[in-house]
N, C-alpha and C positions, 0 to 999 in steps of 0.2 A: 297480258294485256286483255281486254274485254275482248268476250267472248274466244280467248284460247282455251283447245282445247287438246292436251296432252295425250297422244295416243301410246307411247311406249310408258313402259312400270320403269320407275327409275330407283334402282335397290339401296340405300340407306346404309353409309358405315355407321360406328362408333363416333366418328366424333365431329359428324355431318352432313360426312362429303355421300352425295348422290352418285349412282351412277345406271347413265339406261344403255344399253346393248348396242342401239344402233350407232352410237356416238361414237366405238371404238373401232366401227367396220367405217363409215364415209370419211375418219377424220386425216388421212393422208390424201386421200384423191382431193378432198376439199384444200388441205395447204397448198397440192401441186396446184390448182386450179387458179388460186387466189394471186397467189406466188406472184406474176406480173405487175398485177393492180396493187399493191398492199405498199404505200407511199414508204420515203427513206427518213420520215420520221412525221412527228407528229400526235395527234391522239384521233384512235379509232374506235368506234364507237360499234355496239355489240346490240343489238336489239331480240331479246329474249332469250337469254345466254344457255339458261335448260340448267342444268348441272353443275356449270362451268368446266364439266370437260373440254372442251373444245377451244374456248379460250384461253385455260391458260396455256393449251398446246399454241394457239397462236403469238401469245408472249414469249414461251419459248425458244418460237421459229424464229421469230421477227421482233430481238431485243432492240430496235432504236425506235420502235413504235413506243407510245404508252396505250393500252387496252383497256377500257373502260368498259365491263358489263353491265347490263340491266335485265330486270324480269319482276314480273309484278307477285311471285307467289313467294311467301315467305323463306317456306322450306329451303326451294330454289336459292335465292339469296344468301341464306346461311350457309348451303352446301358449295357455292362458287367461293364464299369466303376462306370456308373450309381448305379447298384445294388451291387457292393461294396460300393460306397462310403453310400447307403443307410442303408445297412446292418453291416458299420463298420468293415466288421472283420478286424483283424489284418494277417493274415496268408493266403489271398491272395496277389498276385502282382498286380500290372496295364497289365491294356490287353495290349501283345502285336502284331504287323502286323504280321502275320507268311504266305509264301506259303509253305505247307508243302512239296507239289510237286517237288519242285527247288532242282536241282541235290546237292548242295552242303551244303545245310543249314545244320548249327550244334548248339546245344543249350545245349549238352549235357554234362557229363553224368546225365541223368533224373534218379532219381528214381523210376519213373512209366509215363506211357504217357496213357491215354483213348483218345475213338475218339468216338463218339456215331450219329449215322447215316448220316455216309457220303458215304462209300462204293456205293452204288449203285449211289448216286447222282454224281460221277466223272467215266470219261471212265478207259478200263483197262491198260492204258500207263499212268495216272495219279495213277492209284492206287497202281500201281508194283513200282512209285516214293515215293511214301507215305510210304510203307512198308520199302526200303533199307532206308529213313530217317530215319524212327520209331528204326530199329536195329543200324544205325548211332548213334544214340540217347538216346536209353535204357544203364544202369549201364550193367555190369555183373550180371546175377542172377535176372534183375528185370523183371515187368510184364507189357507187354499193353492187357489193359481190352479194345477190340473190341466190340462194340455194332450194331444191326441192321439190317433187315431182309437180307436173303438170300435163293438162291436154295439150296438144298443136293439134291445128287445123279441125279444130271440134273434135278429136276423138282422143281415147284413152291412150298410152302407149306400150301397153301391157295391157295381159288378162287378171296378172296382180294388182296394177293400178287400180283398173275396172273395179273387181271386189276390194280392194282395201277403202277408196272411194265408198260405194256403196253400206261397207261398215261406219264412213264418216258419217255418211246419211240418213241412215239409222239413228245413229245417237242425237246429231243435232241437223232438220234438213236447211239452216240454212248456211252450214258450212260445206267443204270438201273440195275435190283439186278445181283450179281455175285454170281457165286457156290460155295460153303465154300471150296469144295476141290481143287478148283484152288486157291481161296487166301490163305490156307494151302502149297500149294505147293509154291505159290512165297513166301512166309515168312517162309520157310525152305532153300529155297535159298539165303532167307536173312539169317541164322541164325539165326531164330526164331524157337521155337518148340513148339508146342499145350501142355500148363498146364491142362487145362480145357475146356469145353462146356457146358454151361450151356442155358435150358430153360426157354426162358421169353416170359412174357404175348404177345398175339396179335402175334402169330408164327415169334416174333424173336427172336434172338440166341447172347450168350455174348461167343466169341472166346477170350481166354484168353489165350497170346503169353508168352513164357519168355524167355529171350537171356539166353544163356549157360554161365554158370560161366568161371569164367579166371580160 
């Protein structure tokens, strides 16, 4: 999506399939986490898939969902098709292009949407986009399971944060982590409201949104 910007190398098989490092370490603490929220059927919607490691572990987990990925880099797209078509499930889609960012995109109503570490990697006029899509987007009553590090209370929550940050900064200053209570605040503007907060490994945090029933 504009202005993402991928910080892990994500290594290349033979016959497409992507794969980056960190994906293989968060992706159980992220099923435990989601685990509650993740509807008993329906289609959920995947915003910036990365590899498609992770989703089709979520198809895996959670066969009565259908899983629909998106991500705007080509590569990406052919590597998450890759590992569908590797892994056969039934109960994903084909990746599709998405920017989530773009004022008017709708795909909706989703029965849940995740996004697992983008936030910091886009500036805050792409993010406050991302969010009125995401509530564009969600059913009544359903949840986006947000994943990936952030500040509370203005400060970093690590000294890895801090520098891994400050490497964001570097390359682009108007990306890098956001304070939870600012993207609390825009996704109450949006009509989101905080289900949950939950702690995970390596001080990040899974903000768990859910739009207000009709």
């Amino acid at each position: 999506m504009a202005g993402e910007k991928p910080h892990s190398i994500a290594h290349k098989r033979g016959d497409g399939r992507m794969s980056a490092p960190s994906a293989s370490r968060n992706l159980f603490p992220i099923l435990d986490a989601m685990r509650p929220y993740v509807p008993k059927q329906g289609v959920a919607l995947e915003l910036a898939s990365g590899t498609g490691e992770h989703i089709i572990e979520y198809a895996g987990h959670f066969p009565d969902v259908i899983w629909q990925p998106t991500d705007v880099d080509p590569d990406r797209l052919n590597s998450i098709d890759a590992w569908r078509a590797e892994r056969g499930v039934e109960n994903m889609r084909l990746a599709q292009w998405l920017d989530a960012s773009a004022p008017s995109w709708r795909t909706g109503p989703m029965s849940m949407i995740v996004t697992v570490n983008l936030m910091h990697l886009i500036d805050a006029t792409t993010a406050r986009a991302v969010i009125a899509g995401v509530a564009r987007n969600l059913a009544p009553g359903a949840y986006w399971f947000l994943y990936g590090p952030f500040r509370t209370g203005g400060a970093f929550r690590s000294e890895g944060d801090k520098t891994f940050h400050a490497s964001l900064t570097a390359h682009d200053p108007h990306i890098g982590y956001k304070d939870l209570e600012k993207v609390e605040a825009w996704a109450s503007d949006a009509g989101l409201r905080r289900a949950d907060l939950i702690e995970m490994p390596a001080n990040n945090l899974a903000l768990v949104l859910r739009r207000a029933s009709q």
